[in-house]
N, CA and C of each residue as an Amber inpcrd file, in Angstrom:
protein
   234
  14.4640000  -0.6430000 -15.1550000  14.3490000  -0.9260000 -16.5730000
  14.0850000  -2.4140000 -16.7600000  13.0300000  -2.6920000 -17.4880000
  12.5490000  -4.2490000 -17.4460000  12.7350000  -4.4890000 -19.3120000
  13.0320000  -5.2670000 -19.5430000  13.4170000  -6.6050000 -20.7260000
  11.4840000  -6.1360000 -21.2600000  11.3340000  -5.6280000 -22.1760000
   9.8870000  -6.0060000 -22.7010000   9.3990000  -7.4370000 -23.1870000
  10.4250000  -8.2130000 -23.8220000  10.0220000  -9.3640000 -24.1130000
  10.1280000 -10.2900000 -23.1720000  10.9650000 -10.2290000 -21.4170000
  10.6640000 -11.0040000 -20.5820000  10.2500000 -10.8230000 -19.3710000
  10.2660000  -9.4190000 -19.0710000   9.7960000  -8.7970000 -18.0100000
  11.1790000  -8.5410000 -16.9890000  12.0330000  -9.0000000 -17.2580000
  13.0990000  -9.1540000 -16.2180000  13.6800000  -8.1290000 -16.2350000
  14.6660000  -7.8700000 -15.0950000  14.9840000  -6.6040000 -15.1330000
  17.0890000  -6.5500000 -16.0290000  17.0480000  -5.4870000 -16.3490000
  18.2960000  -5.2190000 -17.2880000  19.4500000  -4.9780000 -16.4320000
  19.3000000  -5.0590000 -15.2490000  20.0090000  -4.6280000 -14.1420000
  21.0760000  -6.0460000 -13.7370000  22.2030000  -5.9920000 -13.5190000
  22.9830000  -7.4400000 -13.2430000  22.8220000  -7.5350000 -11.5180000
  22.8830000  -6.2980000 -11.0730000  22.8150000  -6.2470000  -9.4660000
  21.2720000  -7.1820000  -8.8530000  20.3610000  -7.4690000  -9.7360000
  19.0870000  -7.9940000  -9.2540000  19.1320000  -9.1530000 -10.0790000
  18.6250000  -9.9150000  -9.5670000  18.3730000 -11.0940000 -10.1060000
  17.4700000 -12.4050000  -8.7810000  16.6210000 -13.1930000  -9.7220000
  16.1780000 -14.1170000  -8.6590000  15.2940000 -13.2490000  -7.7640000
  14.5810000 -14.3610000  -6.6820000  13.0930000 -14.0160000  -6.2830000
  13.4040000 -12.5480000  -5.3400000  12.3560000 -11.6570000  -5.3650000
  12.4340000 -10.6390000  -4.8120000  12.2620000 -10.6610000  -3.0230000
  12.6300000  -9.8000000  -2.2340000  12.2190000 -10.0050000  -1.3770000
  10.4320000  -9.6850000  -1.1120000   9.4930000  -8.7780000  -1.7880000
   8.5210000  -8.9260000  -1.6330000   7.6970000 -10.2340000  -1.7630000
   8.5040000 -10.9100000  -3.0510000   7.8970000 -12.1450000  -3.2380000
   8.1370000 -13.4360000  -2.0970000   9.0990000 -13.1510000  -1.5330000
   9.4690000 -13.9330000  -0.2640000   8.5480000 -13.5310000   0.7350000
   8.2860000 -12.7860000   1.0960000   6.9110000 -12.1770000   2.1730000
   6.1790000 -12.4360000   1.6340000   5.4320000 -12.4750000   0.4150000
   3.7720000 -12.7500000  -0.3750000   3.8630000 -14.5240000  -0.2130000
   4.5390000 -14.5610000  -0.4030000   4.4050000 -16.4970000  -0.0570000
   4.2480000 -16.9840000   1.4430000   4.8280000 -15.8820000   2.3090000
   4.7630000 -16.2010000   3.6990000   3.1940000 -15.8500000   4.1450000
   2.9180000 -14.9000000   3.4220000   1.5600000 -14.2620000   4.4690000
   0.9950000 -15.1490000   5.1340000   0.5420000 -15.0750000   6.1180000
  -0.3480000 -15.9600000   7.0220000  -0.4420000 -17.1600000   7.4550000
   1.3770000 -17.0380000   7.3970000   1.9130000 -19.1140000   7.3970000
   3.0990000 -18.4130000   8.5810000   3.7380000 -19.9010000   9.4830000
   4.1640000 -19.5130000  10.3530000   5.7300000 -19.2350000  10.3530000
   6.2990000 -17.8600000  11.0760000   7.6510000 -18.1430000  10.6200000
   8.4450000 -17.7570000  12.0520000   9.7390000 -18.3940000  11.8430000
  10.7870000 -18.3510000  13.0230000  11.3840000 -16.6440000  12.0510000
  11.7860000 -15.7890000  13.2240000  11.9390000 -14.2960000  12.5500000
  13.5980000 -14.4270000  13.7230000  14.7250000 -14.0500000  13.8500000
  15.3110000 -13.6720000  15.0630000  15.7710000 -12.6780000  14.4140000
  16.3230000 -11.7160000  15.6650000  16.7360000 -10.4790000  15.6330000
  17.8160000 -10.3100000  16.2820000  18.6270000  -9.0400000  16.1570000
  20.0580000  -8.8570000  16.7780000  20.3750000  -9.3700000  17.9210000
  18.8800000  -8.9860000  18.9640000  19.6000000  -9.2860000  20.6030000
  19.8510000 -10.4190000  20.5460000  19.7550000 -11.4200000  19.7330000
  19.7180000 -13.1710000  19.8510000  18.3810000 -13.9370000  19.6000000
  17.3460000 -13.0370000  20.1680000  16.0810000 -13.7920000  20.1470000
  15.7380000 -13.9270000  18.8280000  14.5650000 -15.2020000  18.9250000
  14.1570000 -15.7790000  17.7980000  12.3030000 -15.9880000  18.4100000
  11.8810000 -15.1360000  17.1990000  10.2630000 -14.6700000  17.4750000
   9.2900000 -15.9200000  16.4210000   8.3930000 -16.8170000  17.0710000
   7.3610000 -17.3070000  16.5500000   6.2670000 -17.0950000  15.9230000
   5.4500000 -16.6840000  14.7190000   3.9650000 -16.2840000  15.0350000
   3.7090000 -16.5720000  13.3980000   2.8240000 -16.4640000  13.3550000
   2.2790000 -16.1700000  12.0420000   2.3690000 -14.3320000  11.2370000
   2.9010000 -14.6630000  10.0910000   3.2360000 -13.0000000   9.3150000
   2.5790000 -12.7670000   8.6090000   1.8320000 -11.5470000   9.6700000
   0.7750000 -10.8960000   9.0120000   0.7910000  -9.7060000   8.2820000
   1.6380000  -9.1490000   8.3420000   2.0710000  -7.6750000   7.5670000
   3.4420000  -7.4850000   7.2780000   3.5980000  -6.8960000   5.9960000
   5.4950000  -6.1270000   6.0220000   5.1350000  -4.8080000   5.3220000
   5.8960000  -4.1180000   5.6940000   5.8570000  -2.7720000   4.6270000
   7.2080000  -2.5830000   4.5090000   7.5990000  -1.2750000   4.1920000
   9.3080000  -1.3330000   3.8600000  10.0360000  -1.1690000   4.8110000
   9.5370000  -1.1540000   6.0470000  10.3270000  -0.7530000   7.1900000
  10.5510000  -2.0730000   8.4260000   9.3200000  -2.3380000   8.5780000
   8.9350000  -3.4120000   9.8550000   8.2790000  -4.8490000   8.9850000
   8.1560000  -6.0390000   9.8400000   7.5180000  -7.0500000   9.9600000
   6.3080000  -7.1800000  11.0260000   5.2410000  -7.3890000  11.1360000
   4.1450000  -8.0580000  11.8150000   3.9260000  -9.6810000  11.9310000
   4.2820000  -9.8850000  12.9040000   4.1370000 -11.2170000  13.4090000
   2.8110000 -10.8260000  14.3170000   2.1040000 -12.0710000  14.1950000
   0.5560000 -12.5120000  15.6100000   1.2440000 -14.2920000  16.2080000
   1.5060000 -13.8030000  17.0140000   1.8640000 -15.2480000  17.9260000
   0.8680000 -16.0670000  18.4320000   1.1410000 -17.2500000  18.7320000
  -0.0330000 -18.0360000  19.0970000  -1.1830000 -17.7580000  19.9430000
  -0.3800000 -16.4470000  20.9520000  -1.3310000 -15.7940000  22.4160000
  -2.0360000 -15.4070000  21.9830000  -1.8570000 -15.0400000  20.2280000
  -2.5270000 -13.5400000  20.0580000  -1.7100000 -12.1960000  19.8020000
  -0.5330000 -12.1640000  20.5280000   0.2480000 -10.9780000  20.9800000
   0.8000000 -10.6790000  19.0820000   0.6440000  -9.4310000  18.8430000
   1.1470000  -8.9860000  17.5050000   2.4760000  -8.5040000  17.9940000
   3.2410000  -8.5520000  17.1890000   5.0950000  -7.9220000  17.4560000
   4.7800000  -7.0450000  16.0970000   5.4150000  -5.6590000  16.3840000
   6.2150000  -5.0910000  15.3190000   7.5220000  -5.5560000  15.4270000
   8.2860000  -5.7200000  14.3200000  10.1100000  -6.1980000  14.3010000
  10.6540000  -5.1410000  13.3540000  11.5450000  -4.0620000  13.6870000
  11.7670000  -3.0450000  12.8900000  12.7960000  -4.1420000  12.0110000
  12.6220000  -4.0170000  10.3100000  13.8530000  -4.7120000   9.5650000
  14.9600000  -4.9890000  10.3080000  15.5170000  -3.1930000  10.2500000
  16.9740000  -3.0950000  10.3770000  17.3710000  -4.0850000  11.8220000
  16.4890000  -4.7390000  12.1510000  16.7880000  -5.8510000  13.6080000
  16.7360000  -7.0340000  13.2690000  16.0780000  -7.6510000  12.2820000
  15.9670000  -8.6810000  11.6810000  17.4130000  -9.5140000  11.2890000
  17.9220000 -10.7200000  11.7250000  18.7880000 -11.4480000  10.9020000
  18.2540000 -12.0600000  10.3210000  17.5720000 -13.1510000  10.4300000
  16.7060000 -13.8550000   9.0810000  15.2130000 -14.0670000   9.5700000
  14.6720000 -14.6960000   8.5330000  12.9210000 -15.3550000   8.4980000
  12.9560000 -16.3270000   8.1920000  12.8690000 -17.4280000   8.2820000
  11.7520000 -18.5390000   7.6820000  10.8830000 -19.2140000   8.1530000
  10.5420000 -20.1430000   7.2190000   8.8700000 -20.3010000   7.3150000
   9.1580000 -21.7280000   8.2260000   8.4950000 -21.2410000   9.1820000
   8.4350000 -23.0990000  10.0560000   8.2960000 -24.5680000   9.0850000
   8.9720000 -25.2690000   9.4310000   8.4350000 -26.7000000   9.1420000
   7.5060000 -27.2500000   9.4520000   6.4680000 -27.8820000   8.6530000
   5.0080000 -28.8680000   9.3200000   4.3390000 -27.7790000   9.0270000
C-alpha cells in the first residue's frame, strides 16, 4: 500500500532505500561480497535476481553467490 500523495509506503516495517535500489546503484561497479565460509569475493556485479548475486572477477571468472550465503556487499573504494 503506497501514500498516493508521496509514493511511500504505509507500512512502518519498511522504510529507507530498498534493497533493489542498493543493487541498481551497484550494477557494473566493483564490490567486496563475503559469504558464510569466511571468504570474501571480488568482481564487478553483474546480475541479482531474488535468489543469487552475479559477480565477473577480474579473470573473467563469473560466480553465482546464492543470497542465503551472503553476509554483506559493498562497493569497493577508488
Amino acid at each position: 500500500m503506497n501514500d498516493k500523495a508521496t509514493g511511500k509506503t504505509k507500512f512502518s516495517q519498511v522504510w529507507g532505500k530498498r534493497s533493489h535500489e542498493f543493487f541498481a546503484e551497484l550494477e557494473n561497479k566493483p564490490v567486496l561480497v563475503a559469504v558464510s565460509s569466511g571468504k570474501v569475493f571480488k568482481g564487478n556485479l553483474i546480475g541479482v535476481d531474488i535468489y543469487d548475486l552475479i559477480i565477473r572477477q577480474s579473470t573473467g571468472l563469473e560466480l553465482l553467490i546464492p543470497k542465503g550465503n551472503v553476509i554483506y556487499v559493498h562497493p569497493v573504494a577508488g
